[in-house]
N, C-alpha and C positions, 0 to 999 in steps of 0.2 A: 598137882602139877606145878603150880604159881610156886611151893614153895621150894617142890626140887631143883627151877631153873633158877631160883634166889641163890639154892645155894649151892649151884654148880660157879654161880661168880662168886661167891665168897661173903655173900650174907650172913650179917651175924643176929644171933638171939631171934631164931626165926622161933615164931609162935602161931598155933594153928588156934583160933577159937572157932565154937558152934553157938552161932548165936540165934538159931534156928529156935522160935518161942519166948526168945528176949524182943526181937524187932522185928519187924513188917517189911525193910529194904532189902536185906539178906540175909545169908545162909550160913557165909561164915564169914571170918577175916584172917586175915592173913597179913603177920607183922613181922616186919625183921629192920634191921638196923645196917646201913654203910660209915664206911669211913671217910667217904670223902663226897662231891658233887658230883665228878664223873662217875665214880662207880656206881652211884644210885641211880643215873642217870642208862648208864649201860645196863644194869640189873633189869631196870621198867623196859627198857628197848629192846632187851632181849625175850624177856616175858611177852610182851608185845608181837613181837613176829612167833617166837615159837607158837602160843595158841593162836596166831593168825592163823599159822601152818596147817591148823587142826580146824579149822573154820570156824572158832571163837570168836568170836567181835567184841571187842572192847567200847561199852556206851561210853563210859568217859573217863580223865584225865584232868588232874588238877596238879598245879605243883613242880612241873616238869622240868621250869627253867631256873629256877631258883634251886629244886633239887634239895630243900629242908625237910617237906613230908611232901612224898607223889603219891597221891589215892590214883589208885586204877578200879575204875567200877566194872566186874565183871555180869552184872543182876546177882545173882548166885552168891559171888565171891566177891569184896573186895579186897583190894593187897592196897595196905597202906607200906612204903619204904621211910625210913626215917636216918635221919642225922641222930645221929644218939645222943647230943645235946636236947634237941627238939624232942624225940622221944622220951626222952624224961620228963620233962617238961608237961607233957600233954600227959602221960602215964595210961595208956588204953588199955595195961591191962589191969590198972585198980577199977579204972571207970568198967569194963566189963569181965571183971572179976566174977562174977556169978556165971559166968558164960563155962562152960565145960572147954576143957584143952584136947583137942587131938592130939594123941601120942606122935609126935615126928622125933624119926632118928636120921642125921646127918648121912649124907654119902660118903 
């Protein structure tokens, strides 16, 4: 869900990993990349209310006003958004490169 309303805004390089048996805090993640401060900032805030909608609670939020990497901790899931500079940078998916990818196809 975290990645179809990423990219109902226009999320790009959305990647689903299972990191389920790699780590102890979650289950998966969930990365994709904006082009600008707003739009990552609307991506999280929409993501935000839609699983509100759904009685999701989000434990936490890092990142939000600066808008370079916003972690949204789902327990289960977190969704990292990234500036694509910043995402290269950090490279999460070398660092969990062993992790299996969820097949996602774009809407």
């Amino acid at each position: 869900m975290c990645a179809r309303i990423a990219d109902d805004k226009k999320a790009e390089g959305i990647l689903i990993f299972d990191v389920r048996g790699l780590t102890f805090f979650t289950d998966f993640f969930v990365i994709c990349s904006g082009t600008n401060k707003r739009q990552l900032q609307s991506i999280a805030t929409e993501i935000e209310l839609k699983l509100h909608s759904y009685g999701i609670r989000m434990l936490g939020r890092e990142g939000y006003a600066e808008a370079l990497w916003i972690l949204m901790d789902y327990g289960d899931v977190i969704v990292h958004l990234f500036d694509k500079d910043v995402r290269r940078y950090y490279d999460l998916e070398l660092l969990w490169g062993d992790a299996p990818k969820l097949p996602w196809e774009k809407s």
